[in-house]
C-alpha positions as CSV (number, residue, x, y, z in Angstrom):
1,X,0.0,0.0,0.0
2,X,1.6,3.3,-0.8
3,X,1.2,6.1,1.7
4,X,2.6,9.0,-0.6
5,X,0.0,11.8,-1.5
6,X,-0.3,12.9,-5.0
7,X,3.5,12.5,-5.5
8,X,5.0,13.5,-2.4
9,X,5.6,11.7,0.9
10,X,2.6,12.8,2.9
11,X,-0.1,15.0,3.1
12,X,1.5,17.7,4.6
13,X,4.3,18.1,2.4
14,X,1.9,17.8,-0.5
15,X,-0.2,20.6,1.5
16,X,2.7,23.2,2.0
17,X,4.3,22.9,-1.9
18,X,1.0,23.0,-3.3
19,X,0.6,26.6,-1.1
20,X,4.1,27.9,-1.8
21,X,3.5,27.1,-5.4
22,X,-0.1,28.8,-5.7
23,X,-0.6,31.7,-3.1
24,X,0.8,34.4,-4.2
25,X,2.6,36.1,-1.1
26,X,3.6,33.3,0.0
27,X,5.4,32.3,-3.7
28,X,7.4,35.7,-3.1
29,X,8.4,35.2,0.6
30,X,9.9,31.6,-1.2
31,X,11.7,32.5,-4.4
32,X,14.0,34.3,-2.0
33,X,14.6,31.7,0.9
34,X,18.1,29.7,0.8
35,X,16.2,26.5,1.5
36,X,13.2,25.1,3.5
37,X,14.8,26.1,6.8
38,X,15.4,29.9,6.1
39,X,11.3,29.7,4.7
40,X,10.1,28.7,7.6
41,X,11.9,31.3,9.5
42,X,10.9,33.9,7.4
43,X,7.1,32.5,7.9
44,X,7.2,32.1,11.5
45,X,9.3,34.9,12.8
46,X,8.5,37.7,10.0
47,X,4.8,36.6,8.8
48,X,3.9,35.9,12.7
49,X,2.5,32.6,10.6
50,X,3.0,29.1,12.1
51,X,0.4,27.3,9.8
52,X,-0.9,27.1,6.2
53,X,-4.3,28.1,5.6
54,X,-5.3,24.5,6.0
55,X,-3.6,24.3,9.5
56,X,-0.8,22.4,8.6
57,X,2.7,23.1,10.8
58,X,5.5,24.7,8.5
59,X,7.7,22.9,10.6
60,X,5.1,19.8,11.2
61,X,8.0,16.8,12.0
62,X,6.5,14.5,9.7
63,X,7.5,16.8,6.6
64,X,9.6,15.8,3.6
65,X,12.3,18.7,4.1
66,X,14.5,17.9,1.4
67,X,11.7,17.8,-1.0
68,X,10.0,20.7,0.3
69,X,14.2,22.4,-0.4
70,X,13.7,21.1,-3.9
71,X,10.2,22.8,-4.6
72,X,12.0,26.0,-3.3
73,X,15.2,25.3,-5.6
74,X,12.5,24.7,-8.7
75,X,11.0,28.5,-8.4
């Protein structure tokens, strides 16, 4: 049984790449993080913003980080 989510590990990575790659201010605050790390910085300590619109962490620990580092290196 696979447990990957239209392509990515889990729901929640599939949740935050689909919302960096379709909001718009959220796009911008991406194109110029280093990688996922330095995003989520800039969301949380910048943008006060801890979630996505569909309540999922930035920094939720079951995350695909180095995929979520490509979908920032692909922008």
């Amino acid at each position: 049984m696979s447990t990957e989510y239209n392509g990515f590990k889990n729901y929640e990575t599939w949740n935050i790449a689909l919302w960096i790659n379709n909001d718009e201010s959220i796009y911008n605050i991406a194109l110029f993080a280093t990688d996922y790390d330095d995003f989520v910085f800039e969301m949380q300590t910048t943008f006060e913003s801890q979630y996505t619109p569909d309540q999922v962490a930035w920094d939720d620990r079951t995350l695909d980080f180095e995929k979520l580092t490509e979908v920032l290196e692909e922008l």
